[in-house]
C-alpha positions as CSV (number, residue, x, y, z in Angstrom):
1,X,230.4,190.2,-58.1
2,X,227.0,189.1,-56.6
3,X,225.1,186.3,-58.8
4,X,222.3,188.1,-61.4
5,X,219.0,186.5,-62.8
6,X,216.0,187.0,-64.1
7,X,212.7,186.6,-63.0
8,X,210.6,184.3,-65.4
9,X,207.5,186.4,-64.7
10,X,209.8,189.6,-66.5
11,X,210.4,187.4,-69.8
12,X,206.9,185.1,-70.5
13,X,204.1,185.3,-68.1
14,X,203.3,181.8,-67.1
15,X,205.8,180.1,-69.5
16,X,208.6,179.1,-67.4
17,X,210.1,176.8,-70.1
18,X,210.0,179.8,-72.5
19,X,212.2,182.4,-69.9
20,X,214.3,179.7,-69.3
21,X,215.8,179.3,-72.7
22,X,215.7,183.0,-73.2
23,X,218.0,183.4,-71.0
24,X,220.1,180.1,-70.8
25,X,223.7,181.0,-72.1
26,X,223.8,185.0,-70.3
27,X,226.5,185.6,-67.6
28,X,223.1,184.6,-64.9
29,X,223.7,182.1,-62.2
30,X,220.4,183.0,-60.3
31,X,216.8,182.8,-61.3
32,X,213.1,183.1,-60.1
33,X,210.2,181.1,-61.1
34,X,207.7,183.5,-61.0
35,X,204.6,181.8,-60.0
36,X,202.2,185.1,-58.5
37,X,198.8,183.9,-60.7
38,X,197.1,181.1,-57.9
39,X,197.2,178.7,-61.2
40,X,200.7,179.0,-62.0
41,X,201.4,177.1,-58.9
42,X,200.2,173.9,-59.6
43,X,201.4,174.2,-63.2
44,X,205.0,175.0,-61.7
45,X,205.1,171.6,-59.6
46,X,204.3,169.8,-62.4
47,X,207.2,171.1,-64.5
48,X,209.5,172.1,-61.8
49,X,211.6,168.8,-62.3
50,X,211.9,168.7,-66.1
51,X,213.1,172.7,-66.2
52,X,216.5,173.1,-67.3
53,X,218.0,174.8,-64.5
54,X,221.7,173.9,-64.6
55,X,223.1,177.0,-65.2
56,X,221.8,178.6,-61.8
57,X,223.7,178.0,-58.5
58,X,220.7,180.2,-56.7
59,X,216.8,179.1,-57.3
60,X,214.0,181.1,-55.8
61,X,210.0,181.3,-56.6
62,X,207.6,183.7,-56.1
63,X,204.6,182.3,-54.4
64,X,201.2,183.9,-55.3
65,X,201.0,187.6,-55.0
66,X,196.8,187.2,-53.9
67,X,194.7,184.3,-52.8
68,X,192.0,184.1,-49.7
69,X,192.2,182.7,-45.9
70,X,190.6,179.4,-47.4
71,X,193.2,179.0,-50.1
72,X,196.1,179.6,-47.3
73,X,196.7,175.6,-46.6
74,X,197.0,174.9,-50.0
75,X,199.5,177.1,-51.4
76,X,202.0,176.1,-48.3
77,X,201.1,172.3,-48.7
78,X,201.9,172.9,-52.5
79,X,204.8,174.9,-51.7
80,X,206.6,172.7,-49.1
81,X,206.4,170.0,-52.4
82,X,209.3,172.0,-53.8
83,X,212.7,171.5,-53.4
84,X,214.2,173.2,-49.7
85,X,216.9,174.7,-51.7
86,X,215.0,177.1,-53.3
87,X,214.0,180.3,-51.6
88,X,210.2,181.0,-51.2
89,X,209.6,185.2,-51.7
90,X,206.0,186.1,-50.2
91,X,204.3,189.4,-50.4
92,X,203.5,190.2,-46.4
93,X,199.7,190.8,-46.9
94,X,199.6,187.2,-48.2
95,X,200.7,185.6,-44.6
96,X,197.1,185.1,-42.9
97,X,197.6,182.2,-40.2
98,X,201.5,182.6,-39.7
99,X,201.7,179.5,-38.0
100,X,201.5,177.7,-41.2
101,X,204.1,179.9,-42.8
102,X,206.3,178.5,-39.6
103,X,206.9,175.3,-41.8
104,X,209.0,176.9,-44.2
105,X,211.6,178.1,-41.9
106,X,214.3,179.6,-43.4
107,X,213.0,178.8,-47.0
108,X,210.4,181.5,-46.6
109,X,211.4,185.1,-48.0
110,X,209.5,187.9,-47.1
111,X,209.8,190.9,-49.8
112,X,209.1,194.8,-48.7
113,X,205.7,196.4,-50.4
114,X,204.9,199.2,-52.7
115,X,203.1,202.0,-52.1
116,X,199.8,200.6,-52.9
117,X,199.9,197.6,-50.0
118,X,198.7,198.5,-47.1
119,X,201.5,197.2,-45.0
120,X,205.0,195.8,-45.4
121,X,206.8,198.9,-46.4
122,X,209.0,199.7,-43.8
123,X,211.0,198.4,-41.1
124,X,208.0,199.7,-39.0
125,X,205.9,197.8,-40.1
126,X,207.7,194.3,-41.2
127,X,209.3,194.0,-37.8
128,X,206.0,192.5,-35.9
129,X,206.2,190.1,-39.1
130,X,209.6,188.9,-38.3
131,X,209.0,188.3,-34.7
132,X,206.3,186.0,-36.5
133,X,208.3,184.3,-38.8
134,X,211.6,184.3,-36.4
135,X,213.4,182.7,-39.2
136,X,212.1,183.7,-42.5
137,X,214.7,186.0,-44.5
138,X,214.2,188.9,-46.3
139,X,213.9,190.2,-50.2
140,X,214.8,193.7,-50.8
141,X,212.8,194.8,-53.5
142,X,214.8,198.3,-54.5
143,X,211.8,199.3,-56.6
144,X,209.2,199.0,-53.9
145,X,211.6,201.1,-51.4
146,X,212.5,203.6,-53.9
147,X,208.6,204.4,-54.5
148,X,207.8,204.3,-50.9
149,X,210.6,206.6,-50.4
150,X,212.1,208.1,-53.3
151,X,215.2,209.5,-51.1
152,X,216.3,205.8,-50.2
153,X,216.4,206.6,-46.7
154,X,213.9,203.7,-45.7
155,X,215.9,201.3,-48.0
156,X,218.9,202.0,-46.1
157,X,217.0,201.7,-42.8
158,X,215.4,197.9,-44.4
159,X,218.8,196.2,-45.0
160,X,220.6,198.1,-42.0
161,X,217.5,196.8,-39.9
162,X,217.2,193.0,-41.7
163,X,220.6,192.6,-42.8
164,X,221.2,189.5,-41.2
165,X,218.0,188.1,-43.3
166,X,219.0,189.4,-46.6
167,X,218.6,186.5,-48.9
168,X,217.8,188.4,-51.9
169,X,217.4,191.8,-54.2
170,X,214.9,192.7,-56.9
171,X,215.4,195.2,-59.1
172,X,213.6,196.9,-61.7
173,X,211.5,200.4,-61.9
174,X,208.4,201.5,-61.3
175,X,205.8,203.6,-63.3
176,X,203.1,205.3,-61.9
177,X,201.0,202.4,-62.1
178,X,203.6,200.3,-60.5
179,X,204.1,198.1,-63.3
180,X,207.4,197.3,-63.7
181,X,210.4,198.6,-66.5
182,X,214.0,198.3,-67.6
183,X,215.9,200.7,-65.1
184,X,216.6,204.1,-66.1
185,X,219.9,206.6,-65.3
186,X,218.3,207.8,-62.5
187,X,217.2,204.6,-60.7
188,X,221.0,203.4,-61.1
189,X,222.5,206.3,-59.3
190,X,219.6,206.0,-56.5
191,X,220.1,202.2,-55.9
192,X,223.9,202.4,-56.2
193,X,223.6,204.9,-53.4
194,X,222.9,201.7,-51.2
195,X,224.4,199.1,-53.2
196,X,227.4,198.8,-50.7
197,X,225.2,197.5,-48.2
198,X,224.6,194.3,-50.0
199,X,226.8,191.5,-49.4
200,X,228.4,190.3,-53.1
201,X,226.8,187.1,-52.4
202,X,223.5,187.9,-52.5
203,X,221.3,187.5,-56.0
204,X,219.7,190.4,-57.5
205,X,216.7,189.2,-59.6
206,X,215.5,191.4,-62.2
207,X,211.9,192.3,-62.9
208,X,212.1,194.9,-65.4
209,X,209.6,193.8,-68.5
210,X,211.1,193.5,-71.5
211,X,211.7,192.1,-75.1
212,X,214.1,189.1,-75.7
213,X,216.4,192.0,-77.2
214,X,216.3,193.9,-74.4
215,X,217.6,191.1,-71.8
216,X,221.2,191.7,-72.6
217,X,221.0,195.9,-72.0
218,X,219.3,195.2,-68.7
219,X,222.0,192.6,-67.3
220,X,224.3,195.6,-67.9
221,X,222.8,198.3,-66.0
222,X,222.6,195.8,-63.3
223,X,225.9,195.4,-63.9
224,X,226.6,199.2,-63.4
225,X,224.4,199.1,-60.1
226,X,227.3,196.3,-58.9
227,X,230.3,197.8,-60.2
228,X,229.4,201.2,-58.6
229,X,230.3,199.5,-54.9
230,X,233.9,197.9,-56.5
231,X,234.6,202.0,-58.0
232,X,233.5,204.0,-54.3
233,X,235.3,201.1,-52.2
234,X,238.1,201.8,-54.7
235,X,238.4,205.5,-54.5
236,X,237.8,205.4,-50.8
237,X,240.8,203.7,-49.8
238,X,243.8,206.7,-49.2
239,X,246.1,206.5,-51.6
């Protein structure tokens, strides 16, 4: 079954230490230091090596979500502090001079838009971005592609297209506003419609919001996304 985690920025905006122990002792082996605020960064790199991570065999963080041309040089010379192991998921509107992205290599994680980006929702238009960043992989963000299209054709096309970069899934839903939510009925049956296209090795990261007593009911319809590709390999094989 592919690993599950949550990201920090879903539990305690900011307070990494406080996610952390929310969440220490779940059936997660993945997690995602959410770092999109500019000053979380800094603040991350000072705690990164006192953070109880033992319980997680996969470690990603989410640069910034917004920051300026001048700021660029920064966040990657902060970033590149952190250990290589983790995984680095950047929005595509972020990447300004791609050339300093090029340090990262494989450690940078490009993650498909929503519907309010102006780029970086399709295959379209993260191909050129690729070509860029020849080996940066790639975050499907289920949400994001549902939104964009709500019949899943384009996420289909994303990880038929990038498969060979898939590093990563996040998964949540989306309200009008695109703030994110626990997942509904409806958003399990759409996402397990292209479930089986994910290797069982690769993380999916929550970002649904919610309550410490909530954490628990959202592993599980995760769970139910996973287990949908074990039942239709199942029944699909003659008897």
């Amino acid at each position: 079954m592919n690993p599950i985690g949550f990201s920090t920025g879903a539990l305690a905006l900011g307070d990494f230490d406080t996610a952390l122990r929310l969440v220490i002792g779940k059936p997660l082996t993945a997690v995602e230091l959410s770092a999109l605020r500019r000053s979380e960064l800094p603040l991350l790199l000072h705690e990164a090596t006192s953070l109880d991570l033992h319980q997680f065999a996969y470690v990603a963080l989410h640069a910034p979500s917004s920051f300026s041309w001048d700021e660029e040089p920064e966040i990657v010379r902060i970033l590149l502090q952190f250990p290589r192991s983790w995984k680095i998921i950047l929005h595509p509107d972020t990447i300004h001079d791609h050339a300093l992205w090029l340090q990262l290599g494989q450690q940078a994680v490009i993650e498909n838009m929503d519907r309010r980006k102006p780029n970086g929702r399709s295959v379209e238009e993260l191909a050129p971005l690729f070509q860029l960043l020849p080996e940066a992989q790639f975050c499907l963000d289920l949400a994001h592609a549902q939104q964009w299209d709500t019949t899943m054709s384009e996420a289909y096309l994303l990880l038929k297209s990038f498969s060979d970069r898939l590093c990563q899934i996040h998964v949540s839903q989306l309200d009008s506003a695109s703030h994110h939510f626990p997942l509904s009925l409806s958003s399990i049956r759409a996402f397990s419609e292209v479930a089986w296209l994910i290797p069982d090795d690769v993380p999916f990261i929550i970002e649904s919001r919610v309550k410490p007593e909530e954490i628990d009911d959202e592993i599980r319809r995760v769970q139910a996304i996973i287990k949908s590709v074990c039942a239709a390999t199942y029944h699909s094989v003659p008897a």
